[in-house]
Every structure is written in structure tokens, then in C-alpha cells.
C-alpha positions as CSV (number, residue, x, y, z in Angstrom):
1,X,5.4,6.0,-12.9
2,X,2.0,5.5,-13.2
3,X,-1.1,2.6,-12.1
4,X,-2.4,3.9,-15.0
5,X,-2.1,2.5,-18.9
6,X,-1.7,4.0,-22.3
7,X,-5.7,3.4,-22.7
8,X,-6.7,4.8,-19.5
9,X,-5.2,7.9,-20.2
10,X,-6.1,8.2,-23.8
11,X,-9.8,7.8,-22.7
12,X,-9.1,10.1,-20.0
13,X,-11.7,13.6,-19.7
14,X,-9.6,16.0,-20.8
15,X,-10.6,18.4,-17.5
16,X,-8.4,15.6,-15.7
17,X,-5.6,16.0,-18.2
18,X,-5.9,19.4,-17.8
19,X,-5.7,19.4,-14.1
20,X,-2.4,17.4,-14.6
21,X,-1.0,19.3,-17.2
22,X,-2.1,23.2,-15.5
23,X,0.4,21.5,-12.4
24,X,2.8,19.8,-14.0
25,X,3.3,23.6,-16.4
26,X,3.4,25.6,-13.5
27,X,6.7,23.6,-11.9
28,X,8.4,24.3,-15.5
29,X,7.1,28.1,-14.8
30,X,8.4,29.0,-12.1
31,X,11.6,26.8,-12.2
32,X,12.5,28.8,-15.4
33,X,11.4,32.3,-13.4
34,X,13.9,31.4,-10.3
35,X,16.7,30.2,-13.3
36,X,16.2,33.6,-15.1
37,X,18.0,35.2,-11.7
38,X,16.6,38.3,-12.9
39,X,14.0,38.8,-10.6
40,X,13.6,40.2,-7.1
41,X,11.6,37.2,-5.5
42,X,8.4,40.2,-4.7
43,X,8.3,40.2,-8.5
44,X,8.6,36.4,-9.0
45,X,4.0,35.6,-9.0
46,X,3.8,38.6,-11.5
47,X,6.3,36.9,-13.6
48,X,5.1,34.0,-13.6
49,X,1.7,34.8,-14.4
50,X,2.7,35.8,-17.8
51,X,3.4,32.7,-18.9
52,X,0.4,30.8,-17.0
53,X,-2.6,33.5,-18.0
54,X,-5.3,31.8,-20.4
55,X,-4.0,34.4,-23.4
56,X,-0.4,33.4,-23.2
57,X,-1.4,29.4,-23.3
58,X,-3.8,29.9,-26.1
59,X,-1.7,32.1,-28.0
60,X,0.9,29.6,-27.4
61,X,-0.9,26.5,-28.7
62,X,-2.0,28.0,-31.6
63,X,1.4,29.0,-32.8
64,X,2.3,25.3,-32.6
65,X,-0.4,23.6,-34.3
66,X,1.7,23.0,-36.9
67,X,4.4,21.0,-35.2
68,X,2.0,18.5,-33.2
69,X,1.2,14.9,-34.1
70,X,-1.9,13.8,-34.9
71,X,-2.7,12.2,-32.1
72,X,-1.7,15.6,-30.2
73,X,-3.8,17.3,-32.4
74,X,-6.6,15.2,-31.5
75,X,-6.0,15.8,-27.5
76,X,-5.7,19.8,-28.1
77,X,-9.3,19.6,-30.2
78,X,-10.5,17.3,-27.5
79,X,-9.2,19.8,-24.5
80,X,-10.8,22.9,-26.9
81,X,-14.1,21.3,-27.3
82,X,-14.9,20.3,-24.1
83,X,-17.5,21.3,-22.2
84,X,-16.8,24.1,-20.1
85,X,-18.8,24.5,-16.4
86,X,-16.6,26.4,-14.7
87,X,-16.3,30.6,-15.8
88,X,-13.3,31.9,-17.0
89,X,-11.9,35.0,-14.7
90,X,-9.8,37.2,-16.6
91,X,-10.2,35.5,-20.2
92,X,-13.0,34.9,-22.7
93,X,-14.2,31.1,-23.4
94,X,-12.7,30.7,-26.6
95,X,-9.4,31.6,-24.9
96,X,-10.2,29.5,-21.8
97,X,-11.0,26.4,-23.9
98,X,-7.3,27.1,-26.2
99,X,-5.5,27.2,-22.8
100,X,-7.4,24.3,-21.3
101,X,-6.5,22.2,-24.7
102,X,-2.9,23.4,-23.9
103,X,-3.1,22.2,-20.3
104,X,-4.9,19.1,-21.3
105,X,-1.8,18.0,-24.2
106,X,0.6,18.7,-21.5
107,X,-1.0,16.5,-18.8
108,X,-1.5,13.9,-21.3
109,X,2.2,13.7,-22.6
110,X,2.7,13.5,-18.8
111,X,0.7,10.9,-18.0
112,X,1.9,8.8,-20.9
113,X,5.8,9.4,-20.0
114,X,6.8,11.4,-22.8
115,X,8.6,13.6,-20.8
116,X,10.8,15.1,-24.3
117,X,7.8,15.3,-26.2
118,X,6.4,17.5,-23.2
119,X,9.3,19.5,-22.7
120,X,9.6,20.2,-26.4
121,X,5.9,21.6,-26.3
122,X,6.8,23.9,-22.9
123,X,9.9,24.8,-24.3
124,X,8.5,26.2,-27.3
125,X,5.4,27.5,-25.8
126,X,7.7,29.6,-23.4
127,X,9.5,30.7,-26.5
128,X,5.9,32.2,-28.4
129,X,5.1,33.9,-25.0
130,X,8.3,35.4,-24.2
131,X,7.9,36.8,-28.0
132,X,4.8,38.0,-27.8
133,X,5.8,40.0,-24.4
């Protein structure tokens, strides 16, 4: 799938993972808004947009803490403490850095091919958001 190995991606700045990981979510977004059928497609963006806003990711990843590896855990704290250069628009930067950790684990686990790991983590994540309203 990838020219890249294992170790390139482990090594990788997490702004790249998160790059990766902010795409690769927002295909699993807005499949699972279309599959819902519940929406008129006007109303499919605003939709959307509640599961991809900084708060819903953060929120998200912190509810799941528990469940990740150590090696995940390591990514997230990795994605959460990096430097940030860019402002956040409609979030604060503690947020912003939870949601870019969240963005980072899932590029990462994307990268690397763990495509059931990754879904697992979405899944989930979807689940907290759609609980929290």
C-alpha cells in the first residue's frame, strides 16, 4: 500500500500523520452521513461538521484513552504535544492539539495498515460524538 515502512511512519511528525488521518476521517464522515439517509443533501456539510469540529475529536479521544495501546497512547501524546504554528479557528489550543492527536492516531494506523484497529477507533469516536450531541 505504501513505499513507506513501519519505521518511517513511526518517526513520522505527527502534523503529517495528522494530515493523513484529518483525510482519511473525513471519507468515514461523510460516508456514514450519506448511509444515515436521513438527511436532505443541503443539510449534509452541517452534519458533517459535527463530527469533524476540534471539540467533537477531542472529546472523542479523551473518552477512549482507556482503550488504546501503548504504542497509541504514545502517538495521541505525541500529536497533543506538538508544536502548534498554525491558529485554531473556532476552538481553543488545548482542544486543537486533543483533535490533532486524534487525527494524528488515525493517520498513523493508516499508514501502518491497521485498517480494524482504525476503524475500531472511528467507530467508537463516532459513537462518543453522536452521544454527546
Amino acid at each position: 500500500m505504501s513505499s513507506l515502512n513501519s519505521e518511517d511512519i513511526k518517526m513520522m511528525n505527527t502534523a503529517s500523520l495528522a494530515y493523513m488521518g484529518d483525510a482519511v476521517y473525513e471519507i468515514y464522515v461523510r460516508k456514514r452521513v450519506i448511509e444515515s439517509g436521513r438527511v436532505a443533501p443541503s443539510k449534509l456539510h452541517r452534519m458533517s461538521t459535527g463530527y469533524v469540529k476540534a471539540e467533537a475529536q477531542a472529546k472523542a479521544i479523551r473518552a477512549m484513552e482507556d482503550m488504546l495501546s501503548e504504542e497509541e497512547s504514545s502517538v495521541v501524546k505525541r500529536g497533543r504535544n506538538h508544536r502548534v504554528t498554525s491558529k485554531a479557528k473556532n476552538a481553543d489550543i488545548v482542544t486543537y492539539r486533543w483533535a490533532t492527536a486524534f487525527e494524528a492516531l488515525i493517520g498513523y494506523l493508516y499508514l501502518l495498515d491497521r485498517k480494524e484497529r482504525m476503524e475500531e477507533i472511528i467507530f467508537k469516536a463516532m459513537e462518543v460524538i453522536d452521544e454527546q450531541g
